[in-house]
VOTORKE-886656 format. One record per atom (N, C-alpha, C): x, y, z; residue in one letter; atom name. Coordinates in pm, whole numbers. Each point is the difference from the previous one (the first is absolute). Example, Ala and Ser with C-alpha at 12.3 -4.5 7.8 and 13.67 -1.06 7.14 Angstrom:
// residues 2
R       x       y       z  res  atom
R    1319    -569     780    A     N
R     -89     119       0    A    CA
R      90     120       0    A     C
R     -35     105     -72    S     N
R      82     119       6    S    CA
R     -77     109      73    S     C
// end
This chain:
// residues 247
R       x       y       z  res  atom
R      85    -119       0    X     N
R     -85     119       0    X    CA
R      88     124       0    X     C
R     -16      78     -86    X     N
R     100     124      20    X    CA
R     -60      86     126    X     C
R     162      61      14    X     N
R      26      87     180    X    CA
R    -142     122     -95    X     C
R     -29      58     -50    X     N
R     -70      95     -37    X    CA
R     -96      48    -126    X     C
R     -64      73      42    X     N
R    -114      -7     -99    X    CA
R    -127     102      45    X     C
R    -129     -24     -99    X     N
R     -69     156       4    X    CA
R    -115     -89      65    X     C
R     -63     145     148    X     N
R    -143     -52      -2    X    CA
R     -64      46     -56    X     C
R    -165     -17      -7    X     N
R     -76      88     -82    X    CA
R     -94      42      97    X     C
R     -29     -23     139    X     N
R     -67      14      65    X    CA
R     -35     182     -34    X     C
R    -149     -12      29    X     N
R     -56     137     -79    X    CA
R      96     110    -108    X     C
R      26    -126    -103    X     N
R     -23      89    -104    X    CA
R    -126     -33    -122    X     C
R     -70     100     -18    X     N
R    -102     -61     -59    X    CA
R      -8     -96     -96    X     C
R    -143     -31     -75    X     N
R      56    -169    -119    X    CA
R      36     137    -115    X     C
R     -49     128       3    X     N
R      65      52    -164    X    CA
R     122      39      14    X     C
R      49     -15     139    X     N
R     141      48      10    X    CA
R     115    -132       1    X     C
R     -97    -133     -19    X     N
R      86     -67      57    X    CA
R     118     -46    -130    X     C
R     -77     -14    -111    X     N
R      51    -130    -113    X    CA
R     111     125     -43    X     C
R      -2     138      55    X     N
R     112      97     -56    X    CA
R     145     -33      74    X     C
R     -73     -25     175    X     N
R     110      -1      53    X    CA
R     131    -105      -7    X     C
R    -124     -65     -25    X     N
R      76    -173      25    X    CA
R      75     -27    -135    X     C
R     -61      68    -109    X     N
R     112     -16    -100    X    CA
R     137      73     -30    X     C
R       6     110      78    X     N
R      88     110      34    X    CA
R     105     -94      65    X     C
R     -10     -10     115    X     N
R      21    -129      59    X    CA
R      71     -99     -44    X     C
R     -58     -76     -26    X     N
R      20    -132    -114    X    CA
R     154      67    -104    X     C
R     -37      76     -63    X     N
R      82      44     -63    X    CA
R     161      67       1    X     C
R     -29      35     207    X     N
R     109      72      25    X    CA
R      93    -103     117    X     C
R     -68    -116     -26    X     N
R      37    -176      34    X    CA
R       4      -2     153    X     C
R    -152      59      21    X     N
R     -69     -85     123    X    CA
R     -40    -111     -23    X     C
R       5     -94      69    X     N
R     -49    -163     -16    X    CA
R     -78     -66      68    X     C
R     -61     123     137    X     N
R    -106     -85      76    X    CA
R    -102     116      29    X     C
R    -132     -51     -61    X     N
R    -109      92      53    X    CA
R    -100     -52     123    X     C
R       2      97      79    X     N
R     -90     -63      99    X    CA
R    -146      52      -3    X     C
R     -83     -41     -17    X     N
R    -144      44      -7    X    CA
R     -76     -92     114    X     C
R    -167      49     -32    X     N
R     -94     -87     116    X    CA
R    -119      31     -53    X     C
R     -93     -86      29    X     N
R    -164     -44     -52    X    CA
R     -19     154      33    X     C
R       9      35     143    X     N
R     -78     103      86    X    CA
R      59     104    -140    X     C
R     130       9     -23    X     N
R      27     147     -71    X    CA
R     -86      16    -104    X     C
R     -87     -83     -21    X     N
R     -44      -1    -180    X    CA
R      74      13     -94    X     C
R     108     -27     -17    X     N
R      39      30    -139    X    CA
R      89    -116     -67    X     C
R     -42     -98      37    X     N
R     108    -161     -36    X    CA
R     -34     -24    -117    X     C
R    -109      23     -57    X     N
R     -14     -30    -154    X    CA
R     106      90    -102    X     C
R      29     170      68    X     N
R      55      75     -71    X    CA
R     164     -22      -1    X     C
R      36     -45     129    X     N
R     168     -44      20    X    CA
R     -21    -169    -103    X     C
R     -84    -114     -22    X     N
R      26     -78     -67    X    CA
R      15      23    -136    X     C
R     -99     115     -74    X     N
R      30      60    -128    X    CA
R     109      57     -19    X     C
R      55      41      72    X     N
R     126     117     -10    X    CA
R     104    -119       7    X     C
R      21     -75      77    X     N
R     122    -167      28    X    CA
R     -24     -30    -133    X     C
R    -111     -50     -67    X     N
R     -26     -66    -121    X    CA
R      54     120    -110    X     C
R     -45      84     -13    X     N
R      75      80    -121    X    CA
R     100      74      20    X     C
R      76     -26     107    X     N
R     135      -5      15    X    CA
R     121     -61     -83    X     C
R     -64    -114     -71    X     N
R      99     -75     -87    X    CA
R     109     -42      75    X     C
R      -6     -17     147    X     N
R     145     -57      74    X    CA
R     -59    -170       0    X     C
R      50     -65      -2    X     N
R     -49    -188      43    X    CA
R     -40      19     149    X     C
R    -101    -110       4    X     N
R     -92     -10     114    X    CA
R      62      52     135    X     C
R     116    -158     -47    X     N
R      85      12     102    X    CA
R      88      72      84    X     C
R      32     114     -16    X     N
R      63     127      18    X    CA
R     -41     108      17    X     C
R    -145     -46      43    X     N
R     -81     111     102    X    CA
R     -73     -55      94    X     C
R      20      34     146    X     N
R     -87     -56     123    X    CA
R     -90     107      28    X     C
R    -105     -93      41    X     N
R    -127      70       0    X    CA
R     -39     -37     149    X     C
R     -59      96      81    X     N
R     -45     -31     117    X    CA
R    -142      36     -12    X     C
R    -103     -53      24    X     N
R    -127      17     113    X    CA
R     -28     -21      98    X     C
R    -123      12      20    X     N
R     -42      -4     162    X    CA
R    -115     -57       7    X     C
R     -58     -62     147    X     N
R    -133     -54      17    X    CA
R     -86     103     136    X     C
R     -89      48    -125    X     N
R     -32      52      94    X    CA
R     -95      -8     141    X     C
R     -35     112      68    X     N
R      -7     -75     169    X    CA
R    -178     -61      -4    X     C
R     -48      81     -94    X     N
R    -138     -79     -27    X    CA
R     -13    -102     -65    X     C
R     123     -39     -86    X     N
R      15    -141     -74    X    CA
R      25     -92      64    X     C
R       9     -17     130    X     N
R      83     -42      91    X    CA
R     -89    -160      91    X     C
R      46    -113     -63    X     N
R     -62     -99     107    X    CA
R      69    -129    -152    X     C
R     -55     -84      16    X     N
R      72    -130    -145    X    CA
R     -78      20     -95    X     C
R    -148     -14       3    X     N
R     -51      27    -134    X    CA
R      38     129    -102    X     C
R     -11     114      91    X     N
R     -46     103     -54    X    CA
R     138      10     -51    X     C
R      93       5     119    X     N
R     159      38     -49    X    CA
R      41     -94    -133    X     C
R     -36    -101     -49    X     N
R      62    -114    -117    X    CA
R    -132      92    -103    X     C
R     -77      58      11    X     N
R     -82      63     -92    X    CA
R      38     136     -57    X     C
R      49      63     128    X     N
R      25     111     -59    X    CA
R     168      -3     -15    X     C
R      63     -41      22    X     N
R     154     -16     -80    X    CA
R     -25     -61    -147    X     C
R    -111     -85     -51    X     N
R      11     -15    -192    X    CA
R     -98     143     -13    X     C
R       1      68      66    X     N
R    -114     115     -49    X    CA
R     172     101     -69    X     C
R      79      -7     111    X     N
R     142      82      16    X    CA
R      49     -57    -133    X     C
R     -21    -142     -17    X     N
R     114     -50     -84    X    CA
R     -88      53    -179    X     C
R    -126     -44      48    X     N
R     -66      47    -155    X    CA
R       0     189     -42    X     C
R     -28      57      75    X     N
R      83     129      27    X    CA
R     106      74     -39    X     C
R     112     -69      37    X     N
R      88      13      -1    X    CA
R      75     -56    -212    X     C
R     -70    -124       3    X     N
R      32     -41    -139    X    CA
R     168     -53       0    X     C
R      36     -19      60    X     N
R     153     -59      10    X    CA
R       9    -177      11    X     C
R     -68     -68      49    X     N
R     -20    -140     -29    X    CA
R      39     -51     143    X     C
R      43      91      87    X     N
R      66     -59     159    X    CA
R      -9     140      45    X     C
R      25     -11     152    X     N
R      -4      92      69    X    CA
R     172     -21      66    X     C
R      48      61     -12    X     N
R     156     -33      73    X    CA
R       8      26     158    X     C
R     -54      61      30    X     N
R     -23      22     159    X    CA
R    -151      41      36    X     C
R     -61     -77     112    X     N
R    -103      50      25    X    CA
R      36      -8     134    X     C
R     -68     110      64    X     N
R     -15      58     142    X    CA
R    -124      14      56    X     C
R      -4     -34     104    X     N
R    -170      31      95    X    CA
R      45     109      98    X     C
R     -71      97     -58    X     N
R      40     119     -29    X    CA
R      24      67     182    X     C
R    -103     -78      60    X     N
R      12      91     155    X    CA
R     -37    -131      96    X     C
R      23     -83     125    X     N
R     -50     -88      59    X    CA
R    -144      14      28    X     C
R     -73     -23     -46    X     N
R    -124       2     107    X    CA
R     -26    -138     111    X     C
R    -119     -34      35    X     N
R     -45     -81      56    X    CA
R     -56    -156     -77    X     C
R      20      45    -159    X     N
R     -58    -136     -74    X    CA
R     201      12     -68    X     C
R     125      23      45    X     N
R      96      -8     -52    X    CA
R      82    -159     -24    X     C
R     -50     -96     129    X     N
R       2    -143     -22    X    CA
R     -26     -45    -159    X     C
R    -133     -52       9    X     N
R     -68      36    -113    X    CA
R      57      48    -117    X     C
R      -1     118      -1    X     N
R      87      54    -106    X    CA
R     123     -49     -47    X     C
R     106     -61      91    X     N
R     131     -35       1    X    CA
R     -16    -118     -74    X     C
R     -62     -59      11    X     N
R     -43    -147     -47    X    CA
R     -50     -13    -107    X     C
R    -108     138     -17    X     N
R      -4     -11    -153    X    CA
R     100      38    -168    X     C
R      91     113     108    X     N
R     126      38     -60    X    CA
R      84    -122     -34    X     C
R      10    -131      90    X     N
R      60     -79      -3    X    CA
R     -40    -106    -109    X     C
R    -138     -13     -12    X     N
R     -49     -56    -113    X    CA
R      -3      53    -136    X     C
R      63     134       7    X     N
R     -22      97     -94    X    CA
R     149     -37     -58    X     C
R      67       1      65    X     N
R     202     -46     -37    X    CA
R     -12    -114    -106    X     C
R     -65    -108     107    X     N
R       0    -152     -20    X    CA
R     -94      -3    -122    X     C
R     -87     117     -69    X     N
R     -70     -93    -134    X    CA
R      86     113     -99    X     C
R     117      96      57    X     N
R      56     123    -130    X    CA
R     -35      70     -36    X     C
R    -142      63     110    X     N
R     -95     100     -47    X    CA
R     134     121      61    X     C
R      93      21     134    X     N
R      67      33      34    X    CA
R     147     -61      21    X     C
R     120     105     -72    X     N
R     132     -44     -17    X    CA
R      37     -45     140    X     C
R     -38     106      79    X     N
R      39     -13     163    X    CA
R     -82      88      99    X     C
R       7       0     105    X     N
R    -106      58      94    X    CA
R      70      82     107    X     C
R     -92      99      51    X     N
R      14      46     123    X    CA
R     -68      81      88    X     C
R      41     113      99    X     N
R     -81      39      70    X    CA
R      18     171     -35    X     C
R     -56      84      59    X     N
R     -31     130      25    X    CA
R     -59      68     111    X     C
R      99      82     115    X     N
R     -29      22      98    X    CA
R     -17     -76     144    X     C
R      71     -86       9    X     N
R      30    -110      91    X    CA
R      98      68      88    X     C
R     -39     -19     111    X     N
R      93       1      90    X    CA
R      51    -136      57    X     C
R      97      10     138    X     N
R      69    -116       4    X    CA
R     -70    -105      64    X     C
R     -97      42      23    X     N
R    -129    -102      78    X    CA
R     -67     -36    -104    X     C
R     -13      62     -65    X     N
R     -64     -67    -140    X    CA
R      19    -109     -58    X     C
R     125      41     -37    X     N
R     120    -110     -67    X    CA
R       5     -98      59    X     C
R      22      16     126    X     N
R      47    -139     119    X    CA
R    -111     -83     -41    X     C
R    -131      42       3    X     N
R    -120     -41     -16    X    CA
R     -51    -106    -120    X     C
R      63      67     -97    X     N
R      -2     -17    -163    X    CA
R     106    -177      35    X     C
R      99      44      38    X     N
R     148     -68     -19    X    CA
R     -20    -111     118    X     C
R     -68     -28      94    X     N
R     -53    -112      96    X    CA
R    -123     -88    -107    X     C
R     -94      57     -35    X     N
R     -51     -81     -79    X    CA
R      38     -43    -162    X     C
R      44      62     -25    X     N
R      35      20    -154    X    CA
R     133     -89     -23    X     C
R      68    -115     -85    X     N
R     123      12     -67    X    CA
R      23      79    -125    X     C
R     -27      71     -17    X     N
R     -11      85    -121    X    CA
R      36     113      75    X     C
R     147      56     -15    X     N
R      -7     152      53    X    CA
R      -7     119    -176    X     C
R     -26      82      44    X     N
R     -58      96     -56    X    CA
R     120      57     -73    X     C
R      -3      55    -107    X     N
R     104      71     -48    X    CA
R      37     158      33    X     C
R    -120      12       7    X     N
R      20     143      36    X    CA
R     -94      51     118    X     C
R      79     106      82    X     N
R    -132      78     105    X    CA
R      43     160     -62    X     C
R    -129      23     -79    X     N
R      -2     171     -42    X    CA
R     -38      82     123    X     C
R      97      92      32    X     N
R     -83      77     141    X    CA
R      74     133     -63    X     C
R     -20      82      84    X     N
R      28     164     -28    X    CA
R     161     -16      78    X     C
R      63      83     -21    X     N
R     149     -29      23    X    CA
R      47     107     -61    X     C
R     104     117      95    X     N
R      30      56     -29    X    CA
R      86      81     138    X     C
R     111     102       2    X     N
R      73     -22      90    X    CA
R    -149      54     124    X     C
R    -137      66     -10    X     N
R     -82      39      92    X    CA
R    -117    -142      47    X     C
R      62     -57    -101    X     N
R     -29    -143      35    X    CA
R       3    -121      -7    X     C
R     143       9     103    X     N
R     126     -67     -12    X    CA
R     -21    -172     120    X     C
R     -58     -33     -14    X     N
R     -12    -148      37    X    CA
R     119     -78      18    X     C
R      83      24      60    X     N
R     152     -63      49    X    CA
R     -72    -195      10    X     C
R     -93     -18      56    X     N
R     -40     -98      73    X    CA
R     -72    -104    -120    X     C
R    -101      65     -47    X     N
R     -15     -60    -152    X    CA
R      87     -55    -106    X     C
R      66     128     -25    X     N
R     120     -44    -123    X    CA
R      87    -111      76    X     C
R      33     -25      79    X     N
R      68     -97      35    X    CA
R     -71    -140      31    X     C
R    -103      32      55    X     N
R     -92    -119      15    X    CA
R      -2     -68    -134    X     C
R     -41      93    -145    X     N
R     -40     -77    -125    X    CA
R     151     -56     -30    X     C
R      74     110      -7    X     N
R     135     -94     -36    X    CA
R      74    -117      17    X     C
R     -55     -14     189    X     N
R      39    -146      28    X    CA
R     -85     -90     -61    X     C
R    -135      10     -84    X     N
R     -56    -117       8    X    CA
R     -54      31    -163    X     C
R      99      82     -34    X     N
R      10     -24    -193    X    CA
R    -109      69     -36    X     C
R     -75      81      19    X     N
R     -71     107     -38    X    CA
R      44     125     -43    X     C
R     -37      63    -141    X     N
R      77     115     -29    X    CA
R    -101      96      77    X     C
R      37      98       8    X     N
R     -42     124      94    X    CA
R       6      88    -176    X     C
R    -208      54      31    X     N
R       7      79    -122    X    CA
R      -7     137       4    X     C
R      26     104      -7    X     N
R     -36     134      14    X    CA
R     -75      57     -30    X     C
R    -112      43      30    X     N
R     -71      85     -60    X    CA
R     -33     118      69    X     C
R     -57     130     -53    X     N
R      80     173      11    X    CA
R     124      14      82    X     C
R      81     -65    -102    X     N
R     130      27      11    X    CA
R      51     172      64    X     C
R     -76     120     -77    X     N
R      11      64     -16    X    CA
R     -87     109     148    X     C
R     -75     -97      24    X     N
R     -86      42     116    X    CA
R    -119     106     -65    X     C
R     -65     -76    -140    X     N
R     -68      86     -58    X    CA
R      15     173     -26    X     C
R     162     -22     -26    X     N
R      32     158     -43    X    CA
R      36      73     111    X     C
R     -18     -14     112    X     N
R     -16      86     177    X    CA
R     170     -13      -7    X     C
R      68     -99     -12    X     N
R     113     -61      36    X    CA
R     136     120     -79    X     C
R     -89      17     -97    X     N
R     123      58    -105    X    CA
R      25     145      49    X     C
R     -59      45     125    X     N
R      21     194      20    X    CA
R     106     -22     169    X     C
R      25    -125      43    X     N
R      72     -18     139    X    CA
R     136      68     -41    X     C
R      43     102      99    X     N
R     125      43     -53    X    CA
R     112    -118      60    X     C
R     -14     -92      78    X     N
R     101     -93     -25    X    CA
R       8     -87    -110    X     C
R    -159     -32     -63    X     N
R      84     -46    -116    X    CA
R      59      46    -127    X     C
R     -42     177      19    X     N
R       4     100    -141    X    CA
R     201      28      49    X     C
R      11       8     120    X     N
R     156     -52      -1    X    CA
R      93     -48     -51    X     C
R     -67    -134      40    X     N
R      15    -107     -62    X    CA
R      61     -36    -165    X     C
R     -94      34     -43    X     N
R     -24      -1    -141    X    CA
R      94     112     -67    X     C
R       1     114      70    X     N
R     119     127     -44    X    CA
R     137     -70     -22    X     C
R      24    -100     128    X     N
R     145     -34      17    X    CA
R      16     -83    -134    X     C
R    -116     -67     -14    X     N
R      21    -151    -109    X    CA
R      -8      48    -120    X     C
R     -52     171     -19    X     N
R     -45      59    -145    X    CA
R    -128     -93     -51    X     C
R     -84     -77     102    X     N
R     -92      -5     -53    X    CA
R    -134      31      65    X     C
R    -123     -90     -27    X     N
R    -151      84      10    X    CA
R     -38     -58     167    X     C
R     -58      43      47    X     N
R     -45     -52     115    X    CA
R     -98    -138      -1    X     C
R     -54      15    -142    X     N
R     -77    -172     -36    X    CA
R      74    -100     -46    X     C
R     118      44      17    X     N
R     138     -75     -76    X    CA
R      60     -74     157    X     C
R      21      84     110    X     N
R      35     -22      73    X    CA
R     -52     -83     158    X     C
R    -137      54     -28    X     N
R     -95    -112      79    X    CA
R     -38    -142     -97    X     C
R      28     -50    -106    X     N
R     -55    -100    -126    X    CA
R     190     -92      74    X     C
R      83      60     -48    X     N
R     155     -36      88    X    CA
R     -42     -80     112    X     C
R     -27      93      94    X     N
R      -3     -35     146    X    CA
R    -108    -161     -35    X     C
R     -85       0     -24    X     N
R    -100    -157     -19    X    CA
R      76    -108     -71    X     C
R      80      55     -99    X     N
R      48     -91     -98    X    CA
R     146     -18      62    X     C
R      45      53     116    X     N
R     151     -76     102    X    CA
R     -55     -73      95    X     C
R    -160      31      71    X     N
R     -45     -78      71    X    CA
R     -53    -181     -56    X     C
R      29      19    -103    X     N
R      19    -111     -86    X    CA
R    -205     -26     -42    X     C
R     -65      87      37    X     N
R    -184      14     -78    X    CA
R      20      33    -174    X     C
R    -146     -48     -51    X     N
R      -1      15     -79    X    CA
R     -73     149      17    X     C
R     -15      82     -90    X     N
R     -10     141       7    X    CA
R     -95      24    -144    X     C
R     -99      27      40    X     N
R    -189      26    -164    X    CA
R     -11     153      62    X     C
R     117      91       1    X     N
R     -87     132     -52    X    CA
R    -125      27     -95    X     C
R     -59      99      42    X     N
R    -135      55    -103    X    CA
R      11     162     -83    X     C
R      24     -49    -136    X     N
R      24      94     -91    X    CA
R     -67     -23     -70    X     C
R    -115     172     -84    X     N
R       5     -39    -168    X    CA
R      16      75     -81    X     C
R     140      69      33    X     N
R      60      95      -5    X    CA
R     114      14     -90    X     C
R      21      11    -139    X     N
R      89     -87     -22    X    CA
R     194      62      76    X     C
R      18     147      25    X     N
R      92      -2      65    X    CA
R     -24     -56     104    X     C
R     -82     -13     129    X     N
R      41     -27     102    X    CA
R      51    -203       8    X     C
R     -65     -80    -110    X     N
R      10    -124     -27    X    CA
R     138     -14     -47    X     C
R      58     120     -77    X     N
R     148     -39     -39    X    CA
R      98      13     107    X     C
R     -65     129      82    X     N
R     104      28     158    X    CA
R     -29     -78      81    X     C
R     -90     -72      28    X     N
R     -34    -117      98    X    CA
R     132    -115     -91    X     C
R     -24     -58     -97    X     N
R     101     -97     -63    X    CA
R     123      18      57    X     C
R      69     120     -12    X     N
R     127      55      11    X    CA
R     105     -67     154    X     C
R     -63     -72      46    X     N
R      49     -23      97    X    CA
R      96    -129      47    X     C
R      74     -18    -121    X     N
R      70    -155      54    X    CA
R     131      39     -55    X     C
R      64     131      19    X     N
R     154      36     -42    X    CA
R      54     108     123    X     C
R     -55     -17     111    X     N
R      29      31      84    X    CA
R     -54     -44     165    X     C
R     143      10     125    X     N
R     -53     -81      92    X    CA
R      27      83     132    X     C
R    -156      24      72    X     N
R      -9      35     136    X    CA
R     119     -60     127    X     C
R     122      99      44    X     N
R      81     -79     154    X    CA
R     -56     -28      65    X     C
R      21    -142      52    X     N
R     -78     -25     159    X    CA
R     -49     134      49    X     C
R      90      86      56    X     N
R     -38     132      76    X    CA
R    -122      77     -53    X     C
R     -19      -4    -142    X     N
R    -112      21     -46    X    CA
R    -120     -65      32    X     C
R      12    -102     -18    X     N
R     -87    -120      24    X    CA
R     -90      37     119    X     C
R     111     -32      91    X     N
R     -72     -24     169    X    CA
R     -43     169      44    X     C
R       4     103    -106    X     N
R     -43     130      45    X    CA
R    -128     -20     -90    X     C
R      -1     -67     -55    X     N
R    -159      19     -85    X    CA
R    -131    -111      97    X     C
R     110     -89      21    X     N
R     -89    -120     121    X    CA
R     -60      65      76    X     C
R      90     119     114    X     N
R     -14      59      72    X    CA
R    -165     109      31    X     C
R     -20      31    -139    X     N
R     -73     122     -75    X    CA
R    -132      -4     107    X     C
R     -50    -184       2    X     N
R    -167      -2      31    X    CA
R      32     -39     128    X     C
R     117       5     104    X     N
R      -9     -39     134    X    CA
R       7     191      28    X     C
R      83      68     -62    X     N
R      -7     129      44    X    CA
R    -173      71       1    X     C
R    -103     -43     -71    X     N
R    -101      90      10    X    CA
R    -123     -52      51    X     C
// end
C-alpha cells in the first residue's frame, strides 16, 4: 500500500473525477474515499480513465455506521464495489466501531475470503477496540484510519498498531488547514525552505503512518506530493510531538 495518497472526504462528486485525475497524474497512487462521502462512483471513473493498470492504484472505502451488522455490511460493500466500477475493492474499512462492529468484522472477513475485498480494516479504533477485534478475530486488520497529527498525537496507539502489524493511517494530516498558521510550524518550514503542509505531511510520514491529505487544488496536491526529499531531526520531531501535550 503506498505511505501516501489523496482523500476526498468532502470534496464534492463534480469536484471529484477533476481531482483525482490531477492526482493520478502527478503519481498519487492511493485514493481514499467512503460510501458516506458520496462520491465513489466519481473517484472509480476518474481510476478507470486514468489509463494507469488496475494494479497501480489503491483504492480505499468505507462501511458505513448505518451499514453496519453482516447482512447489510456484505450488501452494501458490492453497492461500493458496483459504484466504484473497479472489479475489487483494495481496502475496505468499517468506517467508525459501533455496537453491531462484531458483525461487521465478520462480514469484512467474508468479504476478503470471496475477493469482493483485496484486504480489510478498521477506522477510528482505539486500543480497546482493537484488543477487542484481535481476541476474537485471527484476521488482524490492515489498517486503523484515525486523525493523527502532531495535536493528535497518540504515542500509545501508534505503537500499539505497530506491535501487532497494523499500519496507522492519517487522516487531516493537516488538521483541516488550522495546523498550517502555528508559528512553530511556519518556523519550521522557514528553516527547511519549505510549506508548513510539507512539514506536518514529514512529521506522519517519519512516524512511519500512512498520510491521505485532502486537496482539489491542483497547487496545493503538487505541494502536498513534495515531501519525500527532505528529513525532519529527531529534535524536530519530539518538538512537534510535544505541540498537543502543550495545549
Amino acid at each position: 500500500m503506498p505511505v501516501f495518497g489523496l482523500g476526498v472526504w468532502n470534496i464534492p462528486p463534480r469536484k471529484a473525477p477533476n481531482a483525482v485525475g490531477l492526482a493520478l497524474r502527478m503519481g498519487y497512487r492511493l485514493i481514499d474515499t467512503a460510501r458516506l462521502y458520496g462520491n465513489e462512483r466519481e473517484v472509480g471513473t476518474a481510476v478507470r480513465e486514468s489509463g494507469l493498470p488496475r494494479d497501480q492504484v489503491s483504492v480505499t472505502t468505507k462501511l458505513r455506521g448505518e451499514d453496519q451488522g453482516f447482512d447489510t455490511a456484505i450488501a452494501a460493500a458490492e453497492r461500493s464495489m458496483e459504484a466504484l466500477g473497479l472489479g475489487s475493492i483494495d481496502l475496505y474499512l468499517i468506517h467508525w466501531p459501533t455496537n453491531r462492529r462484531r458483525e461487521s468484522w465478520k462480514a469484512l472477513e467474508a468479504l476478503q475470503k470471496r475477493g469482493v475485498c483485496r484486504s480489510i480494516g478498521v477506522s477510528n479504533y482505539s486500543i480497546s477496540d482493537l484488543e477487542e477485534l484481535l481476541n476474537e478475530s485471527s484476521v488482524v486488520p490492515a489498517v486503523n484510519q484515525v486523525e493523527f497529527h502532531p495535536w493528535a498525537y497518540d504515542r500509545g496507539l501508534l505503537e500499539y498498531c505497530r506491535r501487532h502489524g497494523i499500519a496507522l493511517e492519517a487522516y487531516s494530516p493537516l488538521v483541516q488547514g488550522r495546523g498550517l498558521r502555528d508559528p512553530a510550524i511556519r518556523a519550521m518550514a522557514a528553516k527547511h525552505a519549505r510549506t508548513s503542509s510539507q512539514v506536518l505531511l514529514r512529521w506522519g510520514l517519519q512516524h512511519g503512518c500512512i498520510v491521505i491529505p485532502k486537496s482539489d487544488r491542483e497547487d496545493h496536491l503538487r505541494e502536498n506530493a513534495a515531501v519525500f526529499d527532505f528529513v525532519l531531526s529527531d529534535k524536530e520531531m519530539a518538538a512537534l510531538d510535544a505541540l498537543g501535550e502543550a495545549r
